[in-house]
C-alpha positions, 0 to 999 in steps of 0.5 A: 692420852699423851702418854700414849701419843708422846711428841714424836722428832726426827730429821728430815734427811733428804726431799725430792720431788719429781713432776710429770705431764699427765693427759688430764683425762686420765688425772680426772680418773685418778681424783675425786669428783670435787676437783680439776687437773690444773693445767700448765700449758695444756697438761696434767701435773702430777709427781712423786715426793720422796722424802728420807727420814732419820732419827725418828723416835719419841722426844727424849730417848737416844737419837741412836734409836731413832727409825729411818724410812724411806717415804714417797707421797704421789700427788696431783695438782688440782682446783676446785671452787668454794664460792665464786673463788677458785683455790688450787691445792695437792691431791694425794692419792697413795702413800709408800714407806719402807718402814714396817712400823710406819705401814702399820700405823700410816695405813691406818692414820694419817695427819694431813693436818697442821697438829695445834699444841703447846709444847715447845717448838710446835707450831701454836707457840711459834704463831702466837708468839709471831702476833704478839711481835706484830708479825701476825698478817697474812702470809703471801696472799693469804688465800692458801687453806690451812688444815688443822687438828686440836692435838686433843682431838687427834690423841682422841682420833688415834685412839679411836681408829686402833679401837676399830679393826673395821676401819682400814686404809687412809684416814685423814686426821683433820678438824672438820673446818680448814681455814684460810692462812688469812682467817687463821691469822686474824682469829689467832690476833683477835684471840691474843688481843692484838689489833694488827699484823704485818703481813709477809711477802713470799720472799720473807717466807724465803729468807725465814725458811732458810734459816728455821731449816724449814721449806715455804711450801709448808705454809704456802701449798693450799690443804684443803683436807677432810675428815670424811671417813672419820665423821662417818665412823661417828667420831665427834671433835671436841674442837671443830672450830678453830677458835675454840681450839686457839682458846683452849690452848692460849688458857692453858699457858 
């Protein structure tokens, strides 16, 4: 399966994002039923994430071949409410790209999940080796949900959707239980056999981002993603849950 999903790299060349105030009766329209418009000041935010990438190709060939596009992402800031706890998040609705090849496979698939893996410079190897310096906490409050995929899970969903012509528009390729920033820490500590983590502040996250290249909206923005139009196609994951996904990956190094 990796051969046929080789890791993939690119350089994000250019992020903008431009908000709105929206009428929330019109964004109630626009979102499923499970959430709210989150108002500021009595309006709707909406807004439109441009991003350019370059260089995108699969790890190891030339950069020179590498594709460019040119991508938009329309979202919707919303609540809902698990419990008694109310969480806050993005709703996206629409996808554009200039690219042919990313309109093929993009309108059919998309990954609006953390993908875990053990190849170097994913995001398994960095977080187990922040728990085993102690620096395995929360970070900000804790409270954002994490959506995640098994990188085996996702090569096996792939495989299923192009084997599928009836299967068309998004399909989101996620596990089926996101968790909490805070719960995906503290089971990657018990897994990892570390007793404690120190948790990080907004403005560490900050100061981290800046020099990985990196933006904190990647760990602090709430994803709360499912696999609705996947489990209904009858695919099955292997790893539903996180912590079988985190111990499969730690018995593998």
């Amino acid at each position: 399966m990796r051969a046929l999903m080789p890791t993939m790299h690119g350089i994000i060349d250019r992020r903008m994002l431009v908000n709105f105030r929206v009428n929330p009766e019109v964004v109630k329209k626009l979102s499923p039923s499970q959430f709210r418009p989150k108002l500021v000041k009595g309006w709707a935010m909406t807004g439109i994430c441009f991003i350019r990438l370059k260089e995108l190709l699969p790890h190891g060939f030339p950069a020179a071949w590498g594709m460019t596009s040119e991508n938009a992402a329309h979202r919707i800031a919303v609540e809902w409410d698990a419990g008694a706890t109310a969480h806050e998040g993005v709703f996206v609705p629409r996808r554009d790209t200039s690219s042919r090849f990313q309109t093929l496979v993009g309108a059919r698939l998309f990954p609006g999940a953390m993908v875990l893996a053990n190849q170097r410079n994913s995001v398994f190897p960095v977080l187990r080796r922040l728990v085993r310096l102690r620096l395995g906490g929360r970070m900000a409050n804790g409270n954002q949900f994490v959506s995640w995929i098994h990188e085996n899970d996702f090569c096996r969903a792939v495989e299923w959707i192009i084997a599928r012509d009836e299967m068309s528009g998004v399909v989101n390729l996620v596990s089926p239980n996101p968790v909490t920033n805070r719960e995906m820490m503290r089971t990657l500590r018990q897994i990892c056999g570390v007793p404690f983590g120190l948790s990080a502040t907004r403005w560490m996250l900050e100061v981290g981002a800046f020099f990985l290249r990196t933006e904190t909206e990647l760990i602090l923005k709430s994803r709360r993603v499912a696999p609705g139009r996947l489990l209904a196609s009858g695919f099955q994951f292997r790893f539903p849950h996180l912590r079988d996904a985190f111990q499969d990956l730690s018995s593998k190094t």
